[in-house]
N, C-alpha and C positions, 0 to 999 in steps of 0.2 A: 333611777326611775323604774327600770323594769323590776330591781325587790319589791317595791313597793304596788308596783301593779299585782305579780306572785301574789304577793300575800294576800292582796284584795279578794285574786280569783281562789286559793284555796282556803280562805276564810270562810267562805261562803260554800263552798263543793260538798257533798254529800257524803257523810257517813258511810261507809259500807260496813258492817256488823260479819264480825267475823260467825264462820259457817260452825254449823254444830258438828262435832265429830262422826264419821260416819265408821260403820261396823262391817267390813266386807260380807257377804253371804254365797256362799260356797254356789255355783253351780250344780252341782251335783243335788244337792238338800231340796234346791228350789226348783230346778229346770232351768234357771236361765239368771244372768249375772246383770246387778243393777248397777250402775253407776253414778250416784249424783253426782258426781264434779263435774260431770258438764253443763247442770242446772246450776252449780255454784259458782261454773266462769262467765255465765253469762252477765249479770249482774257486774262481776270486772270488767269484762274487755266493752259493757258500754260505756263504766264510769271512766276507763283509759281513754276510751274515744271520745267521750267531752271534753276532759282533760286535755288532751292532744290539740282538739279542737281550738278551743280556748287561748291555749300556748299558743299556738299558731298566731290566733287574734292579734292576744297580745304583742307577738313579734312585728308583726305587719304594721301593728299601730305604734309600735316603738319608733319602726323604723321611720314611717311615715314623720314622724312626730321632729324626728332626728333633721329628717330631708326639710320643711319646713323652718325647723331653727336656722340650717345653712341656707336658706335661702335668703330668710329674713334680715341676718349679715350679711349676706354679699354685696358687693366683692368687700374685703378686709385686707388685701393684698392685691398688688399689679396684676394689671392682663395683658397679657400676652397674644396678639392676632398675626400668624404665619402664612406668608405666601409666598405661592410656587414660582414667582417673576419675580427679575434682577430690581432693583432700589434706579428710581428714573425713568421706570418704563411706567403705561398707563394706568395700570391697575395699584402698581405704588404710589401716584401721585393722587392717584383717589382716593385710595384708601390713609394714604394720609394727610389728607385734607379735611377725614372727619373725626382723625381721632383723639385732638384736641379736645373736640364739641362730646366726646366719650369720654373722655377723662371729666370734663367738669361736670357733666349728668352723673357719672356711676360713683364718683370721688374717689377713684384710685386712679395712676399712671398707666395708660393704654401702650405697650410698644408693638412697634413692628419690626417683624423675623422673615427678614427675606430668604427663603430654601429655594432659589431656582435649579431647576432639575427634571427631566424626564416627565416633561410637557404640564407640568406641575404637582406630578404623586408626590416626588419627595416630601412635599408639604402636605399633601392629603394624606399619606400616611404618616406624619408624624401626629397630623391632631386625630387621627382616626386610630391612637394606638394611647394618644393622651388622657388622663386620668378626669373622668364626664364631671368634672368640677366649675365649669364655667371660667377657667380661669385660662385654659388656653383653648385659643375659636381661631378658626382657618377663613379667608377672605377667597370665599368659593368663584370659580368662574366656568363657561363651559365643559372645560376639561370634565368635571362631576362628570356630563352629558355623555362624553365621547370618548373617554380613555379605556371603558370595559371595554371597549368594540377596537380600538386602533391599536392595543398594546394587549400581547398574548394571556399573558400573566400579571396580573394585580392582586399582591398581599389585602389590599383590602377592598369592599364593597361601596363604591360611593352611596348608594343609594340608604345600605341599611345601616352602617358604619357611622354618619352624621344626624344632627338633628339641628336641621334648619333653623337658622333665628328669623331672617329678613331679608329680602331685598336693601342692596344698596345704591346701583345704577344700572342703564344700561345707554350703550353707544350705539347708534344704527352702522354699517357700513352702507358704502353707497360704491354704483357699478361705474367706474369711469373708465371713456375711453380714449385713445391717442385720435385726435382732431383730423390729423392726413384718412382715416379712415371715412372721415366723411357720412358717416349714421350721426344720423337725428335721434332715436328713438330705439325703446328694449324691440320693440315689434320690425322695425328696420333691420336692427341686428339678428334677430331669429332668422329673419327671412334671407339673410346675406350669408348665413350661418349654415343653414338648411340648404343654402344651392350650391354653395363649397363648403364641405363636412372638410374637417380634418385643417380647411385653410390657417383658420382662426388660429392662437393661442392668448392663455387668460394665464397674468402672474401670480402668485402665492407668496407666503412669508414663509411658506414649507409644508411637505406634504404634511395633512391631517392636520396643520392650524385651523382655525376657526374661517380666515380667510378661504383656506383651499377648501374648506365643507361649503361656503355659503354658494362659491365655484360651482363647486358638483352638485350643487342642490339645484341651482341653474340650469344646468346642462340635462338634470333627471325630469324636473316639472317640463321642460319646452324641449327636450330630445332632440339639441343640438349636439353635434361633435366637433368639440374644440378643445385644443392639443393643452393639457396641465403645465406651465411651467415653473417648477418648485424653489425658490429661494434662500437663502439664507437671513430669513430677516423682511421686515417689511419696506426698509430704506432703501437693500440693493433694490425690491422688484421695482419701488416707484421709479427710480434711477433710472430704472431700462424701458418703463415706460413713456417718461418725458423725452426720451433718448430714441423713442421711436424703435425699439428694440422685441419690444412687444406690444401687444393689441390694445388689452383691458385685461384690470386686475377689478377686483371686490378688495374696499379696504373700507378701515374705520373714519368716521367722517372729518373728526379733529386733523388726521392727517392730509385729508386729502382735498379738505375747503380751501386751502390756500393755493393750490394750483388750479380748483376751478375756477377760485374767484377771480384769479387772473388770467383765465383763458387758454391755461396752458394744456391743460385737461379736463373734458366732457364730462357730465355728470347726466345718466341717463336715468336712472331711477336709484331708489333708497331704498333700505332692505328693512325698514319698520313697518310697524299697522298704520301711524299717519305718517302725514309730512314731516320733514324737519323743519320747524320754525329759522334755520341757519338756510336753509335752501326752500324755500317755502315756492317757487316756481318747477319743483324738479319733484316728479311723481314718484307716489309708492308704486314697489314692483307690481303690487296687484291692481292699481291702478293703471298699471303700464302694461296689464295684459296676461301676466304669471298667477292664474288665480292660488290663494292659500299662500305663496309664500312670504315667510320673517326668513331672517338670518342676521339678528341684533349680538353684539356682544356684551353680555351680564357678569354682575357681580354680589355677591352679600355674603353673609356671614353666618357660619355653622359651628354647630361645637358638637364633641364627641356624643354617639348614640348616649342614653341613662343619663345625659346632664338632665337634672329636676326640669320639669316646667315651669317652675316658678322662676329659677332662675334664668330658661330661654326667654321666659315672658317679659322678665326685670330686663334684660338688655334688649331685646327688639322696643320695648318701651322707649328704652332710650335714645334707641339705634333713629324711630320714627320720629321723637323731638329736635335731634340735630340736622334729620332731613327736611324736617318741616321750617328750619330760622332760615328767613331772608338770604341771609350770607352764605347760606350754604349752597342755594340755590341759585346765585350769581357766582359762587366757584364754578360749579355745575355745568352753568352755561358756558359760560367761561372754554371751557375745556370741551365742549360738545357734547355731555354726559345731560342723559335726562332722570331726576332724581326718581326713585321709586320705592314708592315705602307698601306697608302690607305685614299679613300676618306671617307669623310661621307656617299656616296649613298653607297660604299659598304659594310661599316659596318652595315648600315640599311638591307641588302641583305642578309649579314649574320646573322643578327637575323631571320630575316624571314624563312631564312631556314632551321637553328636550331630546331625555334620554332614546323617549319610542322613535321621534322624529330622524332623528342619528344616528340610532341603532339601521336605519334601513338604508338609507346614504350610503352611508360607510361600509355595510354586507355587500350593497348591490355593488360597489364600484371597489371593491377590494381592498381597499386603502387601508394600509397599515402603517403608525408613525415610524420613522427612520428618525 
């Protein structure tokens, strides 16, 4: 293709007529020394710089021309989507719940490559180092948000490193607390909280989880002090909570509906913009008093910076019609996951704002992952 371009563009380029010989003339004879050659380079170094010009075009439009072809094929071979959590934990059970419904949209084999590891980089740097082919995309969650801040050193850039495809869910957590405490209410507890500082403590899955941020995001908007207690997990902290062992933790709702529904543990507010339709009597925090705050756990899908647009556009395409069938929507639920679709600009938007939101959390209160 580009011979044939070549030839196009110097088929048509202009002649330059070679220069007439010239005859040196002495200084001395005349008083002063003429030089046409540089009325004769002028004439060159413009027709080079069209030329140049030109080439350049054509390369650009090669390329362009090239990126387009592969898009138009893709995918021709498996995808591959990598995440930073063990196979059975929630974000694998989401994530492969749709990528069946991604296999028969895209018409090639979707797999999943569990890398858990060092609060999910392993996995963000492997596709943020993967070749921006669309063929291997990373199943993003918080972490994007919060790992430039909680971990010293990061080989790569969450922010500039990916290029967002879409949304794929997100889980509210909600604030539950052990029942012998006897608060009703987020505005009870502030106020029990504020007249014994320090009495309190709130469990985690571990320092700088997503749990222990939503904690200390808590504790920043209503300037209470209550003591961090960090976990192994989110099973031991519930354990220690129904066990009366600790106060109130922040978790995600799928785990934590079945001990409210049974009474075993308090559900004071939800950490979404609305209610959960699963607790539809149990207030947003902001309705419960915390103006401004979320603290939702999210999920979707990126793939390496320079994958085409066309091809980020080809699978958010698709990524939106398996979120939009019925059935997917009753897994969804199913699970406490509320589905969410949208473009790539505003998945980028919502990293971004994560990131700001996070960024100041985690400075003000020191937290770094262990």
């Amino acid at each position: 293709m580009l011979s044939k371009l070549f030839g196009a563009f110097f088929s048509k380029a202009p002649v330059i007529e070679s220069a007439t010989p010239f005859k040196f003339q002495s200084a001395r004879s005349s008083g002063s020394a003429v030089f046409p050659q540089s009325s004769r380079k002028k004439p060159l170094l413009a027709a080079a710089t069209v030329a140049t010009t030109a080439l350049l075009a054509l390369l650009s439009a090669a390329g362009a021309h090239a990126a387009d072809a592969g898009a138009a094929s893709y995918p021709d071979k498996p995808i591959r989507i990598i995440l930073g959590f063990p196979a059975g934990g929630g974000s694998d059970v989401l994530l492969r719940s749709i990528t069946p419904g991604l296999a028969q949209e895209l018409g090639q084999p979707v797999i999943v490559d569990n890398r858990p590891g060092a609060g999910g980089n392993l996995a963000m740097e492997a596709v943020a180092r993967a070749e921006p082919d669309g063929y291997t995309l990373l199943m993003g969650s918080p972490g994007l948000a919060t790992n430039p801040f909680l971990y010293k050193t990061l080989t790569f850039d969450p922010i500039k490193d990916f290029a967002p495809i879409g949304m794929v869910g997100s889980v509210q957590n909600a604030l539950i607390v052990q029942p012998s405490l006897h608060i009703d209410s987020v505005a009870e507890l502030v106020r029990y909280a504020k007249a014994h500082p320090g009495v309190l403590n709130v469990a985690s899955s571990g320092t700088g989880t997503s749990l222990h941020l939503a904690a200390e995001l808590f504790k920043r908007d209503t300037g209470v002090n209550i003591v961090h207690v960090p976990y192994r997990g989110g099973a031991p902290a519930m354990t220690d909570l129904l066990g009366g062992r600790v106060d109130m933790m922040f978790n995600v709702l799928p785990q934590a509906l079945p001990q409210v529904k049974a009474g075993k543990l308090k559900a004071l507010a939800v950490t979404g913009a609305v209610r959960s339709p699963t607790l539809p009597d149990v207030p947003t925090m902001e309705e419960a008093g915390v103006k401004g705050y979320t603290a939702t756990t999210w999920n979707g899908l990126l793939a390496p910076a320079g994958t085409p647009p066309a091809i980020v556009n080809k699978i958010n395409a698709a990524l939106n019609r398996v979120l939009a069938a019925p059935a997917t929507k009753k897994i969804f639920d199913d699970m406490g996951q509320d589905v969410v679709m949208g473009t790539p600009a505003e998945f980028a938007q919502l990293i971004k704002d994560e990131t700001a939101k996070w960024k100041v959390v985690i400075q003000e209160g020191g937290i770094q992952a262990q």
